[in-house]
C-alpha positions in Angstrom: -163.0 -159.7 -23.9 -163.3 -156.6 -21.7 -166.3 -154.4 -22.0 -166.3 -151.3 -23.7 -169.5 -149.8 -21.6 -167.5 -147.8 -19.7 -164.3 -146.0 -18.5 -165.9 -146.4 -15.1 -165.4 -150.6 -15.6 -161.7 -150.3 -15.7 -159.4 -151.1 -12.8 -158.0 -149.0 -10.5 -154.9 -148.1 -11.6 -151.8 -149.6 -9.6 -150.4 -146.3 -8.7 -153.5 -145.0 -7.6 -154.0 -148.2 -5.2 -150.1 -147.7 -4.0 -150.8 -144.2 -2.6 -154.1 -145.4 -0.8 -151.3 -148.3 0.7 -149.5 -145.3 1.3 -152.0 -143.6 3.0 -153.4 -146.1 4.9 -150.4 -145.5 7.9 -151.1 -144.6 11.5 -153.6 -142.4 12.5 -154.8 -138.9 10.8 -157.3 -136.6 12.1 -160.6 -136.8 10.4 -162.9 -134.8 8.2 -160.0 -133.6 5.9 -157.5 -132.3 8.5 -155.2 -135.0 7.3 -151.6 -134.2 5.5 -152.7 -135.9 2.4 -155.2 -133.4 2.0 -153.0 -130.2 2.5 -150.8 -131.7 0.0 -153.8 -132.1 -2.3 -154.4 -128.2 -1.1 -151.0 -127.2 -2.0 -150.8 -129.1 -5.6 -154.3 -127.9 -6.7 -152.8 -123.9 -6.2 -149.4 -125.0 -8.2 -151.7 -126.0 -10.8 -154.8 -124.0 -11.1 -153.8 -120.9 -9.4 -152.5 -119.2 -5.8 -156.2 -118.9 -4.8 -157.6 -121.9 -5.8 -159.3 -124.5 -3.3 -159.5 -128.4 -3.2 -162.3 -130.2 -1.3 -162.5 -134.1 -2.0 -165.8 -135.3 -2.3 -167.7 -138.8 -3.0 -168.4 -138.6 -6.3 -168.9 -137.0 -9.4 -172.4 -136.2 -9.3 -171.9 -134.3 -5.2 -169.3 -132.5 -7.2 -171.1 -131.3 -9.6 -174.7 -130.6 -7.7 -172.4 -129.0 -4.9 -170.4 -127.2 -7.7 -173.8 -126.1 -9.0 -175.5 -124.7 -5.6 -172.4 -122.7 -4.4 -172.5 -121.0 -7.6 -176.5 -120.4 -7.3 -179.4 -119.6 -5.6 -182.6 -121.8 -4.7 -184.7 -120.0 -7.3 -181.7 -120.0 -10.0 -181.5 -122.0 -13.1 -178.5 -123.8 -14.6 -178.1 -123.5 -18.3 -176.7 -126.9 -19.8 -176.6 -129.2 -23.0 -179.4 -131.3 -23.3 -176.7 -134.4 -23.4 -175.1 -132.9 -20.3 -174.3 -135.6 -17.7 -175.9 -132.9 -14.8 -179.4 -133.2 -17.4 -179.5 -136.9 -18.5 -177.4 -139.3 -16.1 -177.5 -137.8 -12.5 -181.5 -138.6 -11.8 -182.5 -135.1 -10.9 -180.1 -134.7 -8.5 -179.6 -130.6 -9.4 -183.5 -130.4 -9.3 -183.8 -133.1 -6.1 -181.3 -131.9 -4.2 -179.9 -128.8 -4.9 -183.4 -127.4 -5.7 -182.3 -125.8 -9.2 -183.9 -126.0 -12.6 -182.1 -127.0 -15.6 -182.5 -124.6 -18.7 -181.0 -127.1 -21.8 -180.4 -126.1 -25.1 -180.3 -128.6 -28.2 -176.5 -129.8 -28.4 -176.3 -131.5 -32.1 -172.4 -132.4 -30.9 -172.5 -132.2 -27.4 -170.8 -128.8 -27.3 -173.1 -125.9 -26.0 -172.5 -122.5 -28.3 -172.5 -118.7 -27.4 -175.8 -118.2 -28.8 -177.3 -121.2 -26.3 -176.0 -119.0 -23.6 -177.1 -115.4 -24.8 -181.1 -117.2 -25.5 -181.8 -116.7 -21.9 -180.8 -113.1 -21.5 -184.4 -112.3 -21.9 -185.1 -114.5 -18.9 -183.0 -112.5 -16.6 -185.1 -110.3 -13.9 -188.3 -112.2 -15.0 -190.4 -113.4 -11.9 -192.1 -115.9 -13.7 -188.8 -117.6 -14.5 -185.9 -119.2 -13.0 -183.1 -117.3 -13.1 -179.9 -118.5 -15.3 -177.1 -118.3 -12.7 -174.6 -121.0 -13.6 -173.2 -122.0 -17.5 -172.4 -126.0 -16.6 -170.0 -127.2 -19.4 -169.2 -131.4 -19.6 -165.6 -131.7 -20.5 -165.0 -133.7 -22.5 -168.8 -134.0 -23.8 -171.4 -136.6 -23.4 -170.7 -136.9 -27.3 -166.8 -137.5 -27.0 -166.4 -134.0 -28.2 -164.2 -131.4 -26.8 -164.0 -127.8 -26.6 -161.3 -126.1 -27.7 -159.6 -123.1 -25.6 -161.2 -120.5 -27.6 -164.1 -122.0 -27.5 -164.4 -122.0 -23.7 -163.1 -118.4 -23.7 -165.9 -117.0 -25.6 -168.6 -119.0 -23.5 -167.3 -118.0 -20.4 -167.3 -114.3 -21.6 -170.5 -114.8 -22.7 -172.0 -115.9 -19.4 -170.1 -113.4 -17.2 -171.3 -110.6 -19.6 -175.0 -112.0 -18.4 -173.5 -112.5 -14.6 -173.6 -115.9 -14.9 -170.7 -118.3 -13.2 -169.5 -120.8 -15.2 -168.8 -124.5 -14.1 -166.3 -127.4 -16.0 -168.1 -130.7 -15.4 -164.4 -132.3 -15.4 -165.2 -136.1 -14.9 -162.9 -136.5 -18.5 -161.5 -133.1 -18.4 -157.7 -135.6 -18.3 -159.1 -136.9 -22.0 -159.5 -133.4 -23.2 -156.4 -132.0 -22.1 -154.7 -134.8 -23.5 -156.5 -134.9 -26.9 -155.5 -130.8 -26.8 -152.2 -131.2 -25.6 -152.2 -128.6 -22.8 -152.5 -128.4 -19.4 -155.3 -128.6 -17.1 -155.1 -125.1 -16.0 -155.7 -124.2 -19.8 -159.2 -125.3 -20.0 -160.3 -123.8 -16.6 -158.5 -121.1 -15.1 -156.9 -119.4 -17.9 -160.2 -119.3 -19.6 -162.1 -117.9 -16.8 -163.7 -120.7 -15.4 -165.4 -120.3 -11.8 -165.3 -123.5 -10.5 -164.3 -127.0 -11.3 -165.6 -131.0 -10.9 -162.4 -132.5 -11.1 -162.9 -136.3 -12.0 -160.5 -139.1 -11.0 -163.2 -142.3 -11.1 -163.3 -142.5 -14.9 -159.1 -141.8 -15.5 -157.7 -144.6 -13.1 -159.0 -143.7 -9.8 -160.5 -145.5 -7.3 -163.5 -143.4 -6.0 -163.6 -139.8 -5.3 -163.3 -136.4 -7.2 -162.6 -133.1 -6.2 -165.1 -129.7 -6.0 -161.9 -127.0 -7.0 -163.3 -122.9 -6.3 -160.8 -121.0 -8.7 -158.6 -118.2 -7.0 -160.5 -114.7 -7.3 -157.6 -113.3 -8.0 -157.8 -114.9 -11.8 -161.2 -114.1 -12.0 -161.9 -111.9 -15.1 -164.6 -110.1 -13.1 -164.8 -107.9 -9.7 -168.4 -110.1 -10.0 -166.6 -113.6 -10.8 -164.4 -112.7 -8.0 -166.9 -112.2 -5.5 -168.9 -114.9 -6.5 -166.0 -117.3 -5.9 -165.1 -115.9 -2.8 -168.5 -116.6 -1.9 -168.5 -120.4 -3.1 -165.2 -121.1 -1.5 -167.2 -119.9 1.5 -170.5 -122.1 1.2 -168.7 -125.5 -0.6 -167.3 -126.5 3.0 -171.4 -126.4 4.7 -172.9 -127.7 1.1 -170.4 -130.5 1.6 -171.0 -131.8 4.6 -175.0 -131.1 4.5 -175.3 -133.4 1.3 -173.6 -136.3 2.6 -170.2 -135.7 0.5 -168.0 -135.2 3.3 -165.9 -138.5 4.1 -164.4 -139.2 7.5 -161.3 -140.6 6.3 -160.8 -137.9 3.5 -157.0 -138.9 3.3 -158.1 -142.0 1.2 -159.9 -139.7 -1.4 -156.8 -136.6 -1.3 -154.5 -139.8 -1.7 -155.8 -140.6 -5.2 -156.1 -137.5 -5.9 -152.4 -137.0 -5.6 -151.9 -140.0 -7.4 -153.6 -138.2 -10.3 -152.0 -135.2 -9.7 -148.5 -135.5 -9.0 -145.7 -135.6 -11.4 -144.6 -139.6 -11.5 -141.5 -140.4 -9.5 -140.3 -143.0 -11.5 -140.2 -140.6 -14.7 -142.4 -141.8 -16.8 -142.2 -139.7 -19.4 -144.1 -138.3 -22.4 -142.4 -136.6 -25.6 -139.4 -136.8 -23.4 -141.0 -134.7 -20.5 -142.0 -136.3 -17.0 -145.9 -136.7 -17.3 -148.5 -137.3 -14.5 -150.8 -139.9 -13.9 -154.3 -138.2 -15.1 -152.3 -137.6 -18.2 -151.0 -140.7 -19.3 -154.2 -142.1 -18.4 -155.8 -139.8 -20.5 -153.4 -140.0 -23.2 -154.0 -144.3 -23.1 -157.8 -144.5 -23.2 -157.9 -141.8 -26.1 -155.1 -143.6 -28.2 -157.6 -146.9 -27.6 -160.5 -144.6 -29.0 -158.3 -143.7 -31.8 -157.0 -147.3 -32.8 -160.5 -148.4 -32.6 -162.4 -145.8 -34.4 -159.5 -146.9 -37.2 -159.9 -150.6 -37.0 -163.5 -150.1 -37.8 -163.6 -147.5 -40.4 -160.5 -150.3 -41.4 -163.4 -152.7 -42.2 -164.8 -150.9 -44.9 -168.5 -151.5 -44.7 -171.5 -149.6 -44.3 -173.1 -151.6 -42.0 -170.9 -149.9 -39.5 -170.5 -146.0 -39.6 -168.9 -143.9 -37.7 -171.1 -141.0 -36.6 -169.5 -138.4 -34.3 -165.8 -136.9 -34.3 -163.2 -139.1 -31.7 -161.8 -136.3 -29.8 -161.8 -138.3 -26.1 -162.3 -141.8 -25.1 -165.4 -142.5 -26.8 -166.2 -143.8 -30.2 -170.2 -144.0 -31.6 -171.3 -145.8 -34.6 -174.6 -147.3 -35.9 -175.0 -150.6 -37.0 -178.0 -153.8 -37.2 -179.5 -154.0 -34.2 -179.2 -158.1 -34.6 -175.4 -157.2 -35.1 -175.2 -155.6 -31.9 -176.8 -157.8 -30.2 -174.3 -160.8 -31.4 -171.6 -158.9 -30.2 -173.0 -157.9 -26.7 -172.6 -161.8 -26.1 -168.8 -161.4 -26.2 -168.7 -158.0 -24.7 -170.6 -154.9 -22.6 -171.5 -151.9 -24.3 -174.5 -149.6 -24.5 -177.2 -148.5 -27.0 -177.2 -144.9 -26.8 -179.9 -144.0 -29.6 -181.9 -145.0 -32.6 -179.8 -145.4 -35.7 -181.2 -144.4 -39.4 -183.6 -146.8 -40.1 -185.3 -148.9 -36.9 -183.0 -151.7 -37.5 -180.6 -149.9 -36.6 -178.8 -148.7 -33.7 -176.3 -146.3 -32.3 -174.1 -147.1 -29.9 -171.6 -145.6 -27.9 -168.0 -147.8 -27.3 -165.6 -146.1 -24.7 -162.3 -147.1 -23.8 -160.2 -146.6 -20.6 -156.8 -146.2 -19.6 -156.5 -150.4 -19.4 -157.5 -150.6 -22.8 -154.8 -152.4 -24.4 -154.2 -152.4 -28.2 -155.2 -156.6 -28.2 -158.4 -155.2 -26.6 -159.1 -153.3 -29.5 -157.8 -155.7 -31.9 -160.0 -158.9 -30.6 -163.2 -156.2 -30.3 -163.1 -155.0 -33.8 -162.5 -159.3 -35.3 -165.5 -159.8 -33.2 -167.9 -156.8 -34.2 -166.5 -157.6 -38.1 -167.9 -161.1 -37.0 -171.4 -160.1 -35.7 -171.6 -158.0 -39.1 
């Protein structure tokens, strides 16, 4: 049985691995001065904007603690979720690295609220405190939730009303725009978002994401302007100076196309040509789906569901000892205590390999181990 840990377990996805074939032809100038990468250049604009800027990096975490310091300054503060990937899973990396001190708020779904934002106003031109500068929103959440367009829309007013940029932690920002059923640009650009972690390794790719500096032009702000101006300015130095910078970027802007690009061969979805990230997406949240279903299908409490599906993700509780008999057959994590200390929650994520059999075989095994 395949695990159900992680979308970062899956394979890369064949297309992906064809365009890195592709790719690796000849000779290309280094560093990012490759055609793959002004092709990646020229896609990101068609679909976030005229002014918007691509730069590949490593991984997901550089995007987002490079995101976070070309939005900032060294005595600034980020204001996050608590469950925030940038707060819980990155090993300091904002505080080690980019020198800046998370302010969390208490997230009961994952999804960080107006009010979170406007509760450090009174912080703002204190010396004794680190200055919010940044709103960092994970989308989809830590949780599995997802904002929904007016959501983002008010936070983002919110924090430019404060002077605060705003930054899309977008390793599964494919899952929410599929659950939603709109385009990328819809949950970043068109909401005012500043900048943009734009995730490939969890949706199919192979390694690599993309730091993306909205045009100022769609900024909602003479301030939001400026301040991307100024990030498109310092991402290229932050880049290079912590270690994100590949040599042979074209691998890296080659899955990125991948991703990006509407499929040659038509695939198609609700009779329109769809892209990779999307079908992807669209796959590993239908597996989500089926499986929340197959075990709310088993009609027990000694398995509950306990947060909404939105994404890939699906948390329940159940007996420790149960989930411990089923970890023999498969991988998945603990992610807290469950209701009584016998219990457990755990969180079960699917990918864009998941196949309906998958879900099938996992949910006869954990109605086994009950």
């Amino acid at each position: 049985m395949p695990p159900f840990g992680s979308d970062n377990y899956a394979p890369t996805h064949p297309e992906v691995l064809a365009a890195i074939a592709a790719a690796d032809h000849g000779y290309a100038v280094a560093y990012g001065d490759d055609p793959w990468t002004a092709r990646l250049a020229d896609r990101v604009r068609e679909l976030f904007g005229a002014g918007a800027t691509a730069f590949p990096v490593l991984n997901g975490t550089g995007a987002n603690v490079i995101s976070l310091m070309a939005t900032t300054s060294r005595w600034a503060g980020v204001v996050a979720s608590d469950v925030a990937h940038v707060n819980t899973d990155e090993n300091g990396a904002p505080e080690r690295v980019g020198g800046l001190k998370l302010l969390t708020r208490h997230a009961t779904d994952g999804r960080i609220t107006v009010a979170d934002v406007e509760a450090w106003a009174g912080e703002l031109g204190d010396v004794h405190r680190a200055q919010p500068a940044v709103l960092t929103l994970t989308q989809a959440t830590e949780l599995g939730t997802v904002y929904r367009v007016e959501e983002l829309r008010a936070l983002v007013e919110a924090a430019h009303a404060l002077g605060l940029a705003v930054h899309v932690d977008g390793s599964r920002l494919a899952n929410a725009a599929a659950f939603l059923g709109v385009e990328l640009r819809a949950l970043t650009t068109d909401v005012g978002v500043d900048i943009v972690s734009l995730g490939a390794a969890k949706n199919g790719g192979m390694l690599g994401e993309a730091v993306v500096v909205l045009g100022p032009d769609d900024a909602p702000t003479p301030g939001a302007a400026a301040a991307r101006r100024a990030a498109a300015e310092a991402v290229p130095f932050l880049r290079k100076s912590t270690m994100q910078l590949a040599s042979k970027t074209r691998y890296v802007s080659a899955q990125l196309l991948a991703m990006l690009d509407v499929d040659p061969t038509g695939a198609t979805s609700g009779g329109e040509a769809r892209p990779l990230w999307w079908r992807n997406a669209s796959a590993a949240n239908a597996a989500a789906a089926r499986l929340r279903a197959g075990v709310e299908a088993l009609g027990t409490d000694a398995v509950r569901v306990t947060r909404p599906t939105e994404a890939n993700a699906v948390f329940a509780t159940l007996p420790r000892a149960a989930a411990d008999r089923l970890r023999t057959q498969t991988r998945f994590y603990d992610w807290a205590d469950g209701e009584t200390p016998d219990r457990v929650e755990v969180r079960w994520m699917c990918s864009w390999a998941t196949t309906e059999a998958d879900v099938d075989g996992f949910v006869r095994a954990l109605a086994e181990s009950l």
